[in-house]
C-alpha positions in Angstrom: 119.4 -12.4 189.8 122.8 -13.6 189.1 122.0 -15.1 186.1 120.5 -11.4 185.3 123.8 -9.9 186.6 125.9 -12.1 183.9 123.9 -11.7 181.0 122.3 -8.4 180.6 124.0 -4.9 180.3 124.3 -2.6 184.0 122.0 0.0 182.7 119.9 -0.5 186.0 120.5 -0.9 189.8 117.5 -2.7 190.5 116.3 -4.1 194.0 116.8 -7.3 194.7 113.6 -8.6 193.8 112.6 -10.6 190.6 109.1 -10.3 189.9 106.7 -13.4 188.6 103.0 -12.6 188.7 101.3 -9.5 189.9 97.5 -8.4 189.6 95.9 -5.0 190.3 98.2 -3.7 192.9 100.3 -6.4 193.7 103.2 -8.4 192.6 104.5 -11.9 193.5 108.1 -12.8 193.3 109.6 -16.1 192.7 109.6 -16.8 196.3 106.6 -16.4 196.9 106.1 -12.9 199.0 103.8 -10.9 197.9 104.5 -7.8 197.5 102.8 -3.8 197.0 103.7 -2.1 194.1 104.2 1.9 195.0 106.3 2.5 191.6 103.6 1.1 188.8 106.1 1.6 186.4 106.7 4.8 186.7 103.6 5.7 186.0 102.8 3.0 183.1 100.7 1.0 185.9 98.3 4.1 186.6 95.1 1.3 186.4 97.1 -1.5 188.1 98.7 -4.9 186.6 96.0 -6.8 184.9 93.0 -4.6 184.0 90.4 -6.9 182.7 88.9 -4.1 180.0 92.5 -3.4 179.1 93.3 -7.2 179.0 90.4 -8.2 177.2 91.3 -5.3 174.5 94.3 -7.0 174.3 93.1 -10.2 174.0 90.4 -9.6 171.3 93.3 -7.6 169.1 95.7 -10.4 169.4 93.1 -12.8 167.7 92.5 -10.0 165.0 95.7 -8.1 163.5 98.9 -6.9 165.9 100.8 -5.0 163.0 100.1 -3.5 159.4 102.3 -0.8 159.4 101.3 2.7 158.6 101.9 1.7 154.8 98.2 0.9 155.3 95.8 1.9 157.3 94.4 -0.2 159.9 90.6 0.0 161.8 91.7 0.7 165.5 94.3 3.7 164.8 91.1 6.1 163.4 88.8 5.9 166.5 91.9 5.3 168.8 93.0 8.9 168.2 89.3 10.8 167.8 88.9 9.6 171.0 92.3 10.7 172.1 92.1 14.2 170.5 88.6 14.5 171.6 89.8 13.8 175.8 92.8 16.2 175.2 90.9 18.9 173.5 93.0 18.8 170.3 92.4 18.5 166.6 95.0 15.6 166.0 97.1 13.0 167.2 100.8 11.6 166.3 101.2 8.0 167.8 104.4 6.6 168.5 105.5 3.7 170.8 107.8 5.3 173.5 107.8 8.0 175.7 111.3 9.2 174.2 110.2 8.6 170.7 107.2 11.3 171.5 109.8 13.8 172.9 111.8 13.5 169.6 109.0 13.6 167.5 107.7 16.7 169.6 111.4 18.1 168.9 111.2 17.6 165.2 107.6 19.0 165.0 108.1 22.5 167.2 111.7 22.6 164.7 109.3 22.4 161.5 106.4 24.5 163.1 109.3 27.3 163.6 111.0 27.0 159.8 107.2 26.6 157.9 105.2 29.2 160.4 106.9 31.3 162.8 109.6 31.9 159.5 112.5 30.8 161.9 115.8 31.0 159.5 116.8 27.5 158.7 119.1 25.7 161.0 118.4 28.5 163.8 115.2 27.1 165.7 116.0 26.4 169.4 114.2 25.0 172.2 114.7 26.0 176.2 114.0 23.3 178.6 114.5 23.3 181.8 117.6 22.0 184.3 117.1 18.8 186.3 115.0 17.8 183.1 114.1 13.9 182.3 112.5 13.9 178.9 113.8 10.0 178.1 117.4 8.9 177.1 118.2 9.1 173.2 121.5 11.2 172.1 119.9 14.1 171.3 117.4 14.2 174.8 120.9 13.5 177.2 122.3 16.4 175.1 119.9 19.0 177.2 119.9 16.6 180.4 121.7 18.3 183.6 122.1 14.7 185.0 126.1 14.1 184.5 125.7 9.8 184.5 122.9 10.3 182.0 124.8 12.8 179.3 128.2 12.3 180.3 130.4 9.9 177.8 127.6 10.3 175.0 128.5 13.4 173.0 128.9 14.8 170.4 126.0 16.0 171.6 122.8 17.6 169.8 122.8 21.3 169.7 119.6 23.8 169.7 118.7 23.6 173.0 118.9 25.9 176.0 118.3 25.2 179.6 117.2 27.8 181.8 116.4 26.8 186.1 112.9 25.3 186.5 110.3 27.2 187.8 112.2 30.3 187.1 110.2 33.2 184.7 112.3 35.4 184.6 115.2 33.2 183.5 113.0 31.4 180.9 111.9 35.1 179.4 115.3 36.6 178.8 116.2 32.9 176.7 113.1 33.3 174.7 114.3 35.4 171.7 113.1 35.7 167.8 114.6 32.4 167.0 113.0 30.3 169.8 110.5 27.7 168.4 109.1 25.9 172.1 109.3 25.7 175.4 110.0 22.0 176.5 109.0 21.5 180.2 107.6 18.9 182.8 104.2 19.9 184.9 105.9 17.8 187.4 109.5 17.2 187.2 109.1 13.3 188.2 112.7 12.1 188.1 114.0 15.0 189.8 112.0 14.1 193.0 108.7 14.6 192.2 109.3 18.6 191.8 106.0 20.6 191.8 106.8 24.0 189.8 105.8 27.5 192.2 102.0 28.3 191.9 101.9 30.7 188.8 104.6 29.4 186.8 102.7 27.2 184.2 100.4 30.0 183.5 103.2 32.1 183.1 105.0 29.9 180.9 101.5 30.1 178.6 101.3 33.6 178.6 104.9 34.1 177.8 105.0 31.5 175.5 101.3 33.0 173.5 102.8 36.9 173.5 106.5 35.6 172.1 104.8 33.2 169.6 106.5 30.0 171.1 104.6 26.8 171.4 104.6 25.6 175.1 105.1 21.8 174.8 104.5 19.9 177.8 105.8 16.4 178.9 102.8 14.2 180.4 104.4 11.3 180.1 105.0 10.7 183.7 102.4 13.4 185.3 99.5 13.0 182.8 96.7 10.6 182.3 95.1 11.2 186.1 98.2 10.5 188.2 98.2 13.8 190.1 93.8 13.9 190.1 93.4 15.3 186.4 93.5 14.0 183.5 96.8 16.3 183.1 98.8 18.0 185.5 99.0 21.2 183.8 95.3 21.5 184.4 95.9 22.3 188.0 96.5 26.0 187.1 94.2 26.2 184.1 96.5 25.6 181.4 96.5 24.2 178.1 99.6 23.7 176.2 100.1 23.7 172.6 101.6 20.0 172.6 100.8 17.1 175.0 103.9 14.3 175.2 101.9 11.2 176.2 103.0 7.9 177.0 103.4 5.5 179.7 99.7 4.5 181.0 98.5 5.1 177.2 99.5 1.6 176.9 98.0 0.4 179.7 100.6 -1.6 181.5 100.6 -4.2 178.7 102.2 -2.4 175.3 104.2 0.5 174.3 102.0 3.6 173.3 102.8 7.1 173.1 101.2 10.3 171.0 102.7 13.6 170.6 99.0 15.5 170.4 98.2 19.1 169.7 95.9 21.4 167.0 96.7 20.6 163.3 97.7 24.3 163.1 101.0 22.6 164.5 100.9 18.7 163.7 100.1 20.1 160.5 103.5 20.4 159.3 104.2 17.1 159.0 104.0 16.0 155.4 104.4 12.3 154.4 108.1 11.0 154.4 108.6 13.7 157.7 108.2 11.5 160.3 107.2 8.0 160.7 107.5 4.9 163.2 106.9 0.8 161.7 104.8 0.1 165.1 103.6 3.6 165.8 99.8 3.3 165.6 99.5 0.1 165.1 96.2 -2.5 165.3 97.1 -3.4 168.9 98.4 -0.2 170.8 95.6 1.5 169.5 92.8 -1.3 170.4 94.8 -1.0 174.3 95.5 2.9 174.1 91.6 3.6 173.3 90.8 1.6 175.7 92.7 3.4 178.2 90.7 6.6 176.9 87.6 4.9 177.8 88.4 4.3 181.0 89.9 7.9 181.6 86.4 9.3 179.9 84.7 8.2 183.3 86.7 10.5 185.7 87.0 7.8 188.1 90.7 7.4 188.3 91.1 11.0 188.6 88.8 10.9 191.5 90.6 8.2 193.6 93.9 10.5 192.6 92.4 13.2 194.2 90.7 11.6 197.4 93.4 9.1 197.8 96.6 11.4 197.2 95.0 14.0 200.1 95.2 10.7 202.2 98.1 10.1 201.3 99.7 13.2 202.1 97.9 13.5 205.4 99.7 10.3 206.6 103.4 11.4 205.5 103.5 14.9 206.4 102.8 13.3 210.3 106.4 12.2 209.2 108.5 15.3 208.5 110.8 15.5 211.3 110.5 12.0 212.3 112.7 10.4 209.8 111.3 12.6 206.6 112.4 16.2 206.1 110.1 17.1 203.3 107.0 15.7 201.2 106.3 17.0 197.7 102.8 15.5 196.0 100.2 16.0 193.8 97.6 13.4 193.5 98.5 9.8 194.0 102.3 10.8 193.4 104.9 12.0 196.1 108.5 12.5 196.7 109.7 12.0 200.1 112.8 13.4 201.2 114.7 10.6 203.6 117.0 12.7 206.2 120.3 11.8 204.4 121.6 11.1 208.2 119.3 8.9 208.8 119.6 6.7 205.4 120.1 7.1 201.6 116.8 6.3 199.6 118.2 3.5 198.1 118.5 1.9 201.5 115.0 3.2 202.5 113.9 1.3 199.3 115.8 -2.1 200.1 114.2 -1.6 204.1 110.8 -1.0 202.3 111.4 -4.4 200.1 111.6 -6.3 203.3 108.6 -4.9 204.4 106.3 -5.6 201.2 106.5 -2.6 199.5 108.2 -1.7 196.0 109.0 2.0 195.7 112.4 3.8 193.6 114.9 6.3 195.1 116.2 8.6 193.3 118.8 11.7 193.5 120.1 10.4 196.5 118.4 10.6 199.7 114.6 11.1 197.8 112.1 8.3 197.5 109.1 8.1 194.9 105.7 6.6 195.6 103.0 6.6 192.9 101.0 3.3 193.5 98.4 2.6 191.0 95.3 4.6 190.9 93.5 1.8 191.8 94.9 1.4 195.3 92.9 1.3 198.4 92.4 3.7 201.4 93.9 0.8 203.8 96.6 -0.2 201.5 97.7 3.6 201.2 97.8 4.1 205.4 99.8 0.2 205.1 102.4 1.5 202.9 102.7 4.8 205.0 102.8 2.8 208.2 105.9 0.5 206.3 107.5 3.7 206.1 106.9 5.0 209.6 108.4 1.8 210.8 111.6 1.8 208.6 112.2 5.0 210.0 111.4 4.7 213.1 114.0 1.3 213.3 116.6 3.5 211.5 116.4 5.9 214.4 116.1 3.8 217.5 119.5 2.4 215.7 121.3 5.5 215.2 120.4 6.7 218.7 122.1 3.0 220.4 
């Protein structure tokens, strides 16, 4: 760590912890402890460290072709997205390598849809997001963050955008006028704290969106690919947005992938020369990404989200008022609000190290668990009862 601390750049505040090995649902740090990870990379992890039919994708690729460039084309990208389109329910698919790479692509893709279809005057096309966003970290994204340590010191910053409170209609329908090209929202706002929108919003964000002729593009990047017990979180309320923004667990825990995917009534738009990307698509993310479809085809993951995340939630609401003031989840993904008197979530975090566990604060007193789909009923009500015992400790102290 303090080799870390001399060399590398302070844009992270990471636990003291540095990781070695880790398989499935466990990591082992150069100590030695062994340790249960409740973060899985932010949702990157969603079929554990290690998968052996991701792994032996992997492996296979790596003794075939890594990279031709889209220059040419290469035999895993085809089937990679048909089989990608074909789980979303769209007609194409724009690979890319990171999640914030698939936000700007979806940016530059609603612009074009709005100049070439909707007949948006050039250089007038905006996009409403929503405050306490996190859609990734490039100049033009931190332009329509909220967040003042990720946008502060970085302008100029990017116009076009306009940011409206989340979860609010009626806020989001008197922004939408003739020049608006999309709607730019979370399911689930994940860095915010794991914030679940009210029941009716998403479909009201379709139907607005459908009447005013505005494309609803939604970020999955965190929330999709069966973290919250679907294979995406906006199908919870029924709803099917023009654009998916995938990433994360498309690559499986072992590359980047990402895809902005939608109907070719939209992806359409982009000519050759628009848009491009030297590793998007290539041999290797799409021989891991497809195999990521495959195992997403089955349902199973989705399943345990479901089953697991209602155990889950069972054993930390018997915690609000004992150390926790509120729970939000969906699925195998929950924000737990710490009592700020108690301790901040960083703190509950380090406690939590102690005990085993790996999970993230953020915004303060909030803590995020979203352990790999792949995690047990047992290991669940042991990472709950870590918890209950941090908490516990913290208030036996406070009352001394």
């Amino acid at each position: 760590m303090a080799l870390a601390d001399a060399v590398m750049a302070h844009n992270y505040h990471p636990l003291p912890v540095v990781i070695a090995e880790a398989k499935d649902v466990w990591v082992t740090d150069v100590e030695g402890r062994r340790l249960l990870d409740c973060l899985a990379g932010y949702s990157a992890l969603n079929f554990g460290h290690g998968h052996p039919a991701l792994l032996a994708a992997a492996h296979e690729q790596l003794d075939r072709a890594t990279l031709t460039s889209r220059a040419f084309h290469n035999d895993r990208l085809a089937p990679f997205c048909e089989a990608l389109a074909r789980l979303v329910g769209k007609d194409q698919v724009l690979p890319m390598n990171t999640g914030a790479e698939a936000v700007e692509t979806a940016i530059k893709v609603a612009r074009k849809w709005a100049y070439d279809v909707k007949g948006v005057p050039a250089g007038r096309a905006k996009i409403i997001v929503a405050a306490e966003n996190f859609h990734g970290r490039t100049t033009t994204i931190v332009s329509f963050s909220t967040d003042p340590v990720a946008r502060d010191g970085f302008g100029p910053y990017t116009p076009g955008f306009e940011t409206v409170p989340y979860g609010d209609l009626a806020a989001l329908e008197a922004a939408v006028d003739d020049d608006t090209a999309a709607v730019l929202i979370e399911p689930i706002q994940g860095e915010a704290g794991v914030i679940i929108p009210p029941e009716g919003y998403l479909p009201g964000v379709r139907e607005l969106c459908t009447r005013r002729r505005v494309l609803f593009v939604a970020d999955e990047i965190q929330s999709g690919l069966g973290r919250t017990g679907e294979t995406f979180a906006c199908a919870h309320e029924g709803v099917v947005p023009d654009m998916y923004i995938l990433g994360k667990a498309l690559g499986g825990g072992i590359v980047p992938v990402s895809a902005v995917v939608a109907d070719r009534d939209v992806l359409g738009v982009i000519q050759p020369g628009n848009h491009g990307s030297t590793f998007g698509g290539n041999p290797l993310a799409a021989a891991v990404g497809h195999a990521v479809v495959r195992l997403l085809e089955t349902g199973e993951y989705q399943q345990r989200a479901t089953q697991l995340g209602s155990r889950l939630r069972e054993r930390l609401d018997q915690l609000v008022g004992h150390g926790v003031v509120a729970v939000r989840s969906r699925g195998l993904w929950a924000g737990v609000d710490i009592d700020p008197e108690l301790m901040s979530g960083r703190e509950a975090s380090e406690q939590l190290l102690d005990r085993g566990v790996l999970v993230k604060d953020t915004h303060g007193s909030t803590i995020r668990i979203a352990p790999p789909l792949s995690i047990e009923a047992e290991q669940v009500d042991w990472l709950v009862d870590q918890l209950a015992d941090v908490l516990e400790a913290a208030g036996a102290t406070r009352t001394q």
